[in-house]
N, C-alpha and C positions, 0 to 999 in steps of 0.2 A: 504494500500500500504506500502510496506518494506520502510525502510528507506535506503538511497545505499552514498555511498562516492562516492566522485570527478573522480574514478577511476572507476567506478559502482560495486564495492562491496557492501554487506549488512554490515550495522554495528553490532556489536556482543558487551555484554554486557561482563563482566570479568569473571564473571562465565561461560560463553557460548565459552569464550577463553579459559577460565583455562581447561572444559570438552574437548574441541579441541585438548588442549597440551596434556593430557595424551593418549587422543587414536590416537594419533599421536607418543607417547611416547613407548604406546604397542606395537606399529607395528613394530617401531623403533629395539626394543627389541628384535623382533621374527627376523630382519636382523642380530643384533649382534648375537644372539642364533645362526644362521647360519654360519656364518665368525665363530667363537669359534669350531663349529662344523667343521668345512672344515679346520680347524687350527691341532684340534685334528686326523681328518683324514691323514692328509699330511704326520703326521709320518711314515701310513705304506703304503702310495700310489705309485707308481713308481715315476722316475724321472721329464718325461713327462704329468703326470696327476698332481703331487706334484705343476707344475709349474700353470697348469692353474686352479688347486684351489687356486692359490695364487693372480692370477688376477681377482678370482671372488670375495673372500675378497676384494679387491680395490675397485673393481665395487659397492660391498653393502657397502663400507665402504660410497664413495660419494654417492648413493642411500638414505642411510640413515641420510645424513649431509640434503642432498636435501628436506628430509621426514620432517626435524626434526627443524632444523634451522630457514625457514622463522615465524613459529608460538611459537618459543622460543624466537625472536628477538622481535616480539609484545607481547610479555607477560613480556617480562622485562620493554617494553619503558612502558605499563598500571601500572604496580607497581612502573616505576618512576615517572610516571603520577598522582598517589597514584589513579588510577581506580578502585571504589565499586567491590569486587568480588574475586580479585587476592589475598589477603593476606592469608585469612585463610579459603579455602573450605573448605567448608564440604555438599557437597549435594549425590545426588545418585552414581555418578560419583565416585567423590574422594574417597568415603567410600568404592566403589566397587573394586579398584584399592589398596588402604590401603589389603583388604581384601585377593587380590591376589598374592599382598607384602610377606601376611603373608604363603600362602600356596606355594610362591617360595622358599622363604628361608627357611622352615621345608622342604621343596623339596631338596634342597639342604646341608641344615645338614644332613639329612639320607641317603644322597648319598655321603656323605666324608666320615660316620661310616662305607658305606659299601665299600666304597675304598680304607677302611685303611685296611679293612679285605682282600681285594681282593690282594693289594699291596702284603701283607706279606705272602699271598701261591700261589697266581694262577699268579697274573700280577708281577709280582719283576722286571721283566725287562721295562717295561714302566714309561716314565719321569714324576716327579711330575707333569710338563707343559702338559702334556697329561692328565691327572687325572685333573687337575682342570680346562682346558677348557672343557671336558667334565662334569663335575658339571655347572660351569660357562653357558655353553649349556641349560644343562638341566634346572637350576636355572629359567635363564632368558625366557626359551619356556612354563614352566609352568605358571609362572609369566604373561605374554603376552596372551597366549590362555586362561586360565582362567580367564581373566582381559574382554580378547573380547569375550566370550562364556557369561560370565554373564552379557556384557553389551550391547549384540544384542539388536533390536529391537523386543520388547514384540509382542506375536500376539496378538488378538481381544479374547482371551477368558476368561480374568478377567472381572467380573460382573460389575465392575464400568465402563469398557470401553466398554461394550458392549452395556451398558444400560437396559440389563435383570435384575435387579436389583428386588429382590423380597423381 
């Protein structure tokens, strides 16, 4: 039987928090990637459309306070708590996410190189703020989907879990 708090939650160990927070973190992510996106939009949207991508920014902005907040608020009180787990991940999780780090921001360096090119012949009239919410965008969507693509749930056809082990 689980063990459940005074509120009937299940207790969760610091690591089982700390793996919470980031795919909590991902998601998080793929709302801002959105908002940056609807940001860079707005430049060339009409008036009336300009306006309510501005209210849907809002909307994911608290969405994502909502997403992000209650399980950032218990991972700081565990690290005040000095809770086994929070200091210094390093399990499938965090390595997985490190991993995605890496493949957002080379995502986004070769998309400044090519916006510096596009800048100076094709786009000259577009604001740096356009240029870099779209990096920013793109940064954070690679970042988040390859974060959540490699940390789906495995199916049944590794040998160890299948138990066909020969």
């Amino acid at each position: 039987m689980k063990e459940k708090t005074m509120f009937g939650f299940k207790k969760e160990t610091g690591a089982q928090l700390y793996d919470r927070f980031l795919n909590r973190t991902a998601l998080s992510m793929i709302m801002l990637a959105i908002v940056y996106a609807l940001d860079a939009s707005r430049t060339f949207a009409a008036d009336d459309i300009a306006s309510m991508m501005k209210r849907a920014e809002g909307i994911l902005g608290i969405l994502l306070m909502i997403n992000l907040l209650p399980v950032m608020i218990k991972l700081v009180w565990f690290k005040f708590k000095r809770m086994p787990g929070c200091d210094d991940p390093d399990g499938f999780v965090a390595s997985t996410f490190k991993d995605a780090a890496v493949k957002g921001f080379t995502t986004g360096f070769i998309a400044m190189i090519v916006a510096l090119k596009l800048s100076e012949q094709i786009l000259a009239d577009w604001s740096a703020t356009t240029f870099l919410n779209i990096i920013l965008a793109l940064m954070l969507s690679v970042l988040s989907i390859s974060f959540l693509v490699a940390n789906r749930e495995p199916e049944l056809d590794d040998d160890f879990e299948s138990g066909d082990m020969q």
